[in-house]
KEKE-3310 file (N, C-alpha, C; in steps of 0.2 Angstrom, whole numbers, plus 5000, padded with zeros to 4 digits):
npx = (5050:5040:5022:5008:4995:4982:4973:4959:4950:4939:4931:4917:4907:4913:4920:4939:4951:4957:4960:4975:4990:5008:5026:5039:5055:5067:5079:5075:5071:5057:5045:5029:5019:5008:4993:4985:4971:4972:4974:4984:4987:4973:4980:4991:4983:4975:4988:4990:4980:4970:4960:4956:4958:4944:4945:4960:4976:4989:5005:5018:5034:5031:5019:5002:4992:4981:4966:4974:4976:4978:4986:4995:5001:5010:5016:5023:5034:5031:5030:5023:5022:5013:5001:5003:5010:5006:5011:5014:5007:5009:5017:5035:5050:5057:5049:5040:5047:5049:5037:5036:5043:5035:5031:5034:5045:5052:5057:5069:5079:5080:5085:5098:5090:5086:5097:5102:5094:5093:5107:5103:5093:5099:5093:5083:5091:5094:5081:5077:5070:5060:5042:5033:5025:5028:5039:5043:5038:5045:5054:5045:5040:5052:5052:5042:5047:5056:5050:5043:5053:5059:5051:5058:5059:5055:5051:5047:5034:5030:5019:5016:5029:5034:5023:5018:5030:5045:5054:5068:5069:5063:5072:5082:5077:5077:5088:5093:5085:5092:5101:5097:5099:5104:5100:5086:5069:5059:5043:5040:5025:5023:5017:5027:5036:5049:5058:5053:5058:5073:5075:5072:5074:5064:5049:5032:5018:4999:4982:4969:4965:4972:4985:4995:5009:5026:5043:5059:5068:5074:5073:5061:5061:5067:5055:5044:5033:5031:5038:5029:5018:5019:5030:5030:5039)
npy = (4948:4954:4952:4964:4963:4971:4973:4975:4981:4981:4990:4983:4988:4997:5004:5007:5004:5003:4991:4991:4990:4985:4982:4973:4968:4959:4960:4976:4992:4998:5011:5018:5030:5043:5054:5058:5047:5041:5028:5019:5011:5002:4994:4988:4980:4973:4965:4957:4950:4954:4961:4955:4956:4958:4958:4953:4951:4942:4941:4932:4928:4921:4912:4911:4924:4927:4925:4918:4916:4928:4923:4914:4921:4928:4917:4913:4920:4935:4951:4964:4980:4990:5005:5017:5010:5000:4993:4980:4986:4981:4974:4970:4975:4966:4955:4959:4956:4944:4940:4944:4935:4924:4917:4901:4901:4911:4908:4898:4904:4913:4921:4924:4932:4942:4950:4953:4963:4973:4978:4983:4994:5002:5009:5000:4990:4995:4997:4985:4977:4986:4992:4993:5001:5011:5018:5032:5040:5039:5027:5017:5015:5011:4997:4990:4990:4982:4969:4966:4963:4950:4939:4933:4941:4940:4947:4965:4976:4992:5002:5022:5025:5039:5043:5055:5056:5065:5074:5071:5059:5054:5053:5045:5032:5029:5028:5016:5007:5006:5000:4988:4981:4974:4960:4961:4966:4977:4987:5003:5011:5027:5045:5056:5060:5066:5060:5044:5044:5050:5035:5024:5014:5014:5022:5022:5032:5036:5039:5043:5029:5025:5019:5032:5037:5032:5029:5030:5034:5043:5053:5056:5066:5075:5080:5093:5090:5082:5090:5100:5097:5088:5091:5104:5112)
npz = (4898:4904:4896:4891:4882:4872:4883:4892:4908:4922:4933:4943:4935:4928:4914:4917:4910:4893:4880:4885:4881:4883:4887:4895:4898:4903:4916:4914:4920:4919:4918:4922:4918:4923:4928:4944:4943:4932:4930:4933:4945:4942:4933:4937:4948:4937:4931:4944:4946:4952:4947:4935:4917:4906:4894:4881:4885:4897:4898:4907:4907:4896:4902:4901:4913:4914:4922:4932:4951:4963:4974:4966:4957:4963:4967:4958:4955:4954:4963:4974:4979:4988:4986:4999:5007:5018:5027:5041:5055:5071:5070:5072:5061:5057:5058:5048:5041:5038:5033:5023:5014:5012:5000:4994:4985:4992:5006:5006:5008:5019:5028:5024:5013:5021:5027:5018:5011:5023:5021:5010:5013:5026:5038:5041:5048:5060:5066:5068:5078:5080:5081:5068:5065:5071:5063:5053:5039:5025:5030:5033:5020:5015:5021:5018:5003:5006:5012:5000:4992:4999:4997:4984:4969:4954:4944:4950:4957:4959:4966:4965:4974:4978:4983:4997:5002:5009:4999:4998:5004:4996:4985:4991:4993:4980:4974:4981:4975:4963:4965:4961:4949:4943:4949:4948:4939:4937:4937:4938:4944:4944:4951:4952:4940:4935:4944:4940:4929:4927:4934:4926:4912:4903:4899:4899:4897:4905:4904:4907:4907:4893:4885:4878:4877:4873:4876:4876:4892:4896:4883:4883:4896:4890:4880:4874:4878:4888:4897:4900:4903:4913:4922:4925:4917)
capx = (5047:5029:5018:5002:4991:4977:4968:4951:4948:4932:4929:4912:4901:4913:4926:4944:4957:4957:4965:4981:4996:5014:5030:5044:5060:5072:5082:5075:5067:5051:5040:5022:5020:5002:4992:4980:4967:4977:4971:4993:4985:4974:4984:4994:4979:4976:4994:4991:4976:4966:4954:4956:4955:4938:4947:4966:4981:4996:5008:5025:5038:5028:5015:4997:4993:4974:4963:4978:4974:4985:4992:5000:5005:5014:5021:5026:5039:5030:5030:5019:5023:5007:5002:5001:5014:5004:5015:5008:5009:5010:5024:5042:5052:5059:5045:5036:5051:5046:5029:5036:5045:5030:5029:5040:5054:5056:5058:5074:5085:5076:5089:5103:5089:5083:5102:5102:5087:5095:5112:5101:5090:5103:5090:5080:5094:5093:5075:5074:5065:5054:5035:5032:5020:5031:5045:5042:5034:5050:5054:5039:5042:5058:5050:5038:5052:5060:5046:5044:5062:5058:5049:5066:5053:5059:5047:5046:5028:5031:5014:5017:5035:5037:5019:5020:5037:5049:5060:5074:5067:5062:5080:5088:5074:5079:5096:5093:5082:5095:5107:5095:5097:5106:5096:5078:5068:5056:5040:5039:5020:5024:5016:5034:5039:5054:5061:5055:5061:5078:5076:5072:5076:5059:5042:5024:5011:4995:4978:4961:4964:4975:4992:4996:5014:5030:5048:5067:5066:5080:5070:5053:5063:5070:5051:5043:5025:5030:5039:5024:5010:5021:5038:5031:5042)
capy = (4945:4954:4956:4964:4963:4976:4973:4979:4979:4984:4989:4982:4989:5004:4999:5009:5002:5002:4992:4993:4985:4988:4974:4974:4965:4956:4966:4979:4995:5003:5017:5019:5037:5047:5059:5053:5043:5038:5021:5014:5007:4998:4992:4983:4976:4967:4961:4953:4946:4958:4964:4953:4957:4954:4956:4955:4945:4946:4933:4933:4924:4916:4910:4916:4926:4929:4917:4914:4917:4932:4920:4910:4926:4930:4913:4912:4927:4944:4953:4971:4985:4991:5011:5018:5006:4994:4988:4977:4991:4981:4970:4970:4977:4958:4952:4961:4955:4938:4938:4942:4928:4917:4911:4896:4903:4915:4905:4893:4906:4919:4923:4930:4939:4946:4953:4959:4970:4976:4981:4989:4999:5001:5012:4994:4986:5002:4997:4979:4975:4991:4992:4996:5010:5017:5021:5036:5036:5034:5021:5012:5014:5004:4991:4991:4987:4975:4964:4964:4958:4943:4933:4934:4939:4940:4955:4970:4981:4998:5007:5025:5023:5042:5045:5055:5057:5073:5074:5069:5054:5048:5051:5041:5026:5027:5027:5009:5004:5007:4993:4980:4982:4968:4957:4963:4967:4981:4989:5004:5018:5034:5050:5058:5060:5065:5054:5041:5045:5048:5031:5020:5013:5016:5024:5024:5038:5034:5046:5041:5022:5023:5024:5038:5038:5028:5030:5031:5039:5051:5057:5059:5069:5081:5082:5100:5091:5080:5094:5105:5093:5084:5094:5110:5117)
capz = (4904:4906:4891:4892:4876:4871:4890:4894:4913:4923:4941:4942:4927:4924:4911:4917:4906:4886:4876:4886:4878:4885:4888:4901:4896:4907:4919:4913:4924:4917:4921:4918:4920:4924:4935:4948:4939:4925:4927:4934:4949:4939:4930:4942:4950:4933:4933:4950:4945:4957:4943:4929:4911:4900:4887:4880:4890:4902:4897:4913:4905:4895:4902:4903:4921:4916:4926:4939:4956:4966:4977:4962:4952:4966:4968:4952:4954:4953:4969:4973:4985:4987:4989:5002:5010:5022:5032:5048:5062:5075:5070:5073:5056:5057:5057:5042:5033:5039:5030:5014:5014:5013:4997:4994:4983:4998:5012:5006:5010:5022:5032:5020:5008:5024:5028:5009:5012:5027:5017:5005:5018:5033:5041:5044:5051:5068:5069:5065:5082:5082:5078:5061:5064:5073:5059:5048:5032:5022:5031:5030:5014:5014:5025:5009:4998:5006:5013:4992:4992:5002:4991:4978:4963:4946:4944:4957:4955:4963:4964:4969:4977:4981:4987:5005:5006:5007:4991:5000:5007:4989:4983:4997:4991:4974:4975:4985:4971:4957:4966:4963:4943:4940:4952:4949:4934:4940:4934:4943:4945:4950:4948:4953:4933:4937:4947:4937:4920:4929:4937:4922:4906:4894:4901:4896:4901:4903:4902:4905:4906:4889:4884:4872:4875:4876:4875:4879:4896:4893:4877:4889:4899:4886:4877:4879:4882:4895:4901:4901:4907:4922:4924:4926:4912)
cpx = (5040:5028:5009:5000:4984:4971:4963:4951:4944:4933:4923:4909:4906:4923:4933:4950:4954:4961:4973:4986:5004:5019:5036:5049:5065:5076:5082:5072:5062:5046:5034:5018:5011:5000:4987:4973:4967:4975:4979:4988:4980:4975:4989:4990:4978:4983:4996:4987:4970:4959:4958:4954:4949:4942:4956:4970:4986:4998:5015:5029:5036:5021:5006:4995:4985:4970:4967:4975:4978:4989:4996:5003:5009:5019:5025:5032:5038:5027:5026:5022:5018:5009:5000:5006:5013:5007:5010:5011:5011:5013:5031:5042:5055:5054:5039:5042:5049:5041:5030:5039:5040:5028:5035:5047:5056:5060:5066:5078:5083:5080:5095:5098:5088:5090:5103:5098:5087:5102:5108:5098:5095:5097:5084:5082:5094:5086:5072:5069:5061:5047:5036:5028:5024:5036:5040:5041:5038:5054:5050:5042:5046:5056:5045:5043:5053:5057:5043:5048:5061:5057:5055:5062:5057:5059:5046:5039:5031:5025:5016:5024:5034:5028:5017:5023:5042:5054:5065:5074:5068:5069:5084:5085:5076:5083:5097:5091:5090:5101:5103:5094:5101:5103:5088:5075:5061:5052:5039:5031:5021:5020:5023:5036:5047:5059:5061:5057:5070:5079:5076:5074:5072:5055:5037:5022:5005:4991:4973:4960:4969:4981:4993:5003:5021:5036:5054:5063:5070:5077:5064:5055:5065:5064:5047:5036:5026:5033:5034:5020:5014:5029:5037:5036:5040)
cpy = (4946:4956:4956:4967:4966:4973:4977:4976:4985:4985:4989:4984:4994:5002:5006:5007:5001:4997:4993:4987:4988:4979:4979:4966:4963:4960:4973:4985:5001:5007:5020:5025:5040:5049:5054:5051:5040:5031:5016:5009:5000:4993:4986:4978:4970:4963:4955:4948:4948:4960:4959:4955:4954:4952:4958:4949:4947:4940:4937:4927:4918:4914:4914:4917:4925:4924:4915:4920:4923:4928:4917:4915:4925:4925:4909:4917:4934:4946:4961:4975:4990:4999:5011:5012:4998:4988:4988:4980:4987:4974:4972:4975:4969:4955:4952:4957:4949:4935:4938:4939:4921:4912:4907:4898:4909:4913:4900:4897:4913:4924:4928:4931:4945:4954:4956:4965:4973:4980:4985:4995:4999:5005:5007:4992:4990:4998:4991:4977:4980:4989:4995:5003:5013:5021:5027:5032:5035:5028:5015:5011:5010:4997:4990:4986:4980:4970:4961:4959:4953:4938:4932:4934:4940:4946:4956:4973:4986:5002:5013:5026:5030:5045:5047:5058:5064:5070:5069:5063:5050:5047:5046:5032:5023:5025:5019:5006:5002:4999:4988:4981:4976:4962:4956:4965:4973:4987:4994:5010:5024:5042:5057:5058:5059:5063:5047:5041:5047:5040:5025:5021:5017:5017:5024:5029:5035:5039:5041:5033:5016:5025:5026:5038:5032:5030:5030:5035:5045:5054:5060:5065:5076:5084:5087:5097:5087:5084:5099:5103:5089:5087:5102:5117:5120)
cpz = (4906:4899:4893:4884:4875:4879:4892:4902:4915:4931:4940:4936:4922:4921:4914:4915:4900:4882:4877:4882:4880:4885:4894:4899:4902:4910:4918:4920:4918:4920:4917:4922:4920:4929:4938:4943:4934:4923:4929:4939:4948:4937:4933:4945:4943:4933:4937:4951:4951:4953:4935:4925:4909:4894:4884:4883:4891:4902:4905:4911:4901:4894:4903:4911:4920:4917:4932:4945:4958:4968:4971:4957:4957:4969:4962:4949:4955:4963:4970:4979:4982:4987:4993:5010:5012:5024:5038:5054:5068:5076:5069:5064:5052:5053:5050:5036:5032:5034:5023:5011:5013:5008:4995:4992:4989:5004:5012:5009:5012:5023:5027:5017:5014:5027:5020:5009:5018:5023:5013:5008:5025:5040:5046:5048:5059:5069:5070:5070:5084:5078:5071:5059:5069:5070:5056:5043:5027:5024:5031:5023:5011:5014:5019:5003:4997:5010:5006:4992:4994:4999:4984:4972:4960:4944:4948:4953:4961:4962:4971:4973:4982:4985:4995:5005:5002:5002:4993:5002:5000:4984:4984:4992:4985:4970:4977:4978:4963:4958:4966:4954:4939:4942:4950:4943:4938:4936:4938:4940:4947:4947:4949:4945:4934:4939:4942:4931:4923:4932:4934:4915:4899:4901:4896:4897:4898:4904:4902:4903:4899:4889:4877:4872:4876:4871:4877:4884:4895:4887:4881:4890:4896:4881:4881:4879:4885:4899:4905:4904:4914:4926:4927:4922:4906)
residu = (UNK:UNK:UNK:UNK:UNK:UNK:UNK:UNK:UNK:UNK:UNK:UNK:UNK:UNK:UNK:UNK:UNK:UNK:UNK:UNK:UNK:UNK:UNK:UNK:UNK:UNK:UNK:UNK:UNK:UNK:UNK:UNK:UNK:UNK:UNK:UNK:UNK:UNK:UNK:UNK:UNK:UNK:UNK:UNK:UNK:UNK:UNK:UNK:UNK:UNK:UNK:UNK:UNK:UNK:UNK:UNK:UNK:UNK:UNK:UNK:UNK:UNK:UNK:UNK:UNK:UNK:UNK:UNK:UNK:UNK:UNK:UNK:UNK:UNK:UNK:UNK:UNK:UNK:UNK:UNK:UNK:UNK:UNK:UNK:UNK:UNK:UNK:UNK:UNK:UNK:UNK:UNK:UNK:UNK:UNK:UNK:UNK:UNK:UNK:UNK:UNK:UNK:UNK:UNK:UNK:UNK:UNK:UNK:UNK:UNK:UNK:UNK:UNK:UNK:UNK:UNK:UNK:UNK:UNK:UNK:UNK:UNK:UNK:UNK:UNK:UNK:UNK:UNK:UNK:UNK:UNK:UNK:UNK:UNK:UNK:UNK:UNK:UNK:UNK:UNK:UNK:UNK:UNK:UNK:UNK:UNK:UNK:UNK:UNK:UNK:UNK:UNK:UNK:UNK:UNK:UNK:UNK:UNK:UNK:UNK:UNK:UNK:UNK:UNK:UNK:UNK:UNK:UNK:UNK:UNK:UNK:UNK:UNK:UNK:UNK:UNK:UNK:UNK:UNK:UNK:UNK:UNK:UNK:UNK:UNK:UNK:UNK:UNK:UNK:UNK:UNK:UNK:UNK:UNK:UNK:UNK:UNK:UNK:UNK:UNK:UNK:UNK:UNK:UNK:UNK:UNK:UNK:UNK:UNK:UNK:UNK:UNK:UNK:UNK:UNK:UNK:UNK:UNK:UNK:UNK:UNK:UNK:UNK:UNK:UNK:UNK:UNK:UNK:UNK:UNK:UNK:UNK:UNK)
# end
């Protein structure tokens, strides 16, 4: 579904990407594992066409992404849940769902995704007509999700997921996550290892812009230098 091919990306003059090359396969879930500055976030901006590549390529089913706009990556299927949440504080919960419903393939059928992504988050459905900056920060986070969900992407980006949030909160979220595995194909960022490498199929790790590792996550999880460098064991 995603390929990305030896990519070079710049934030203005200062190159932070290498040579990245990774894939994501059809309902699959992947995890691109690193500490802060690793370069995930990044990465995802290139993907969305936030920071395009100089050099390399990002095919989505195919197609080339590099040179597409945001707005048409994202109406071409790929969806993002940004960090740090930014949900729009002073709208409803409803209403945030509403927005991300915007691009065409979201809107045919608002209403029932929108009651989808209330059964997935039931915590939505208690607040639906509350402020959004008045929920808690796992909730936000929900509302995060499933304002994702809206647009019915093909591919989900998750940068960050458990960023903020108490253990338990990030549990609850990933639990919701896992019901959308036959549904949704889902690249997720996390610096939470653990979690992610319990939560997906293959991961990467990246380092300084590059990636140096990749693997079955159940293998990750059982090696003693990802244990050492991100598990604390």
């Amino acid at each position: 579904m995603l390929e990305v091919s030896a990519i070079d990306v710049f934030r203005g003059e200062t190159q932070v990407l290498w040579e990245v090359s990774f894939d994501v396969h059809l309902g699959e879930r992947v995890a691109i594992l690193g500490s802060n500055g690793a370069g995930k976030s990044s990465l995802l901006a290139a993907i969305t066409g936030v920071l395009p590549p100089r050099r390399g390529e990002i095919r989505f089913r195919g197609e080339p992404l590099r040179g597409m706009k945001p707005h048409r990556i994202i109406q071409s299927g790929v969806a993002l849940v940004p960090e740090g949440r930014r949900v729009y504080r002073e709208m409803t919960v409803a209403e945030n769902l509403e927005m991300g419903a915007y691009p065409k393939r979201g809107r045919a059928d608002m209403q029932r995704t929108m009651e989808h992504v209330m059964h997935i988050f039931p915590a939505l459905e208690k607040r639906r007509g509350q402020a959004a900056g008045t929920l808690s920060g796992g909730e936000q986070q929900m509302l995060a999700v499933g304002r994702a969900l809206m647009s019915r992407p093909e591919l989900l980006l998750i940068d960050e997921l458990s960023l903020g949030l108490a253990p338990l909160v990030t549990r609850e979220i990933y639990r919701a996550l896992d019901r959308l595995v036959e549904e949704t194909t889902i690249l997720l960022v996390e610096q939470n290892v653990e979690q992610a490498l319990r939560h997906s199929q293959r991961a990467y790790v990246m380092e300084s812009g590059r990636m140096v590792r990749e693997g079955v996550s159940a293998d990750l999880m059982e090696d003693d230098g990802i244990r050492r460098a991100y598990l604390g064991m």
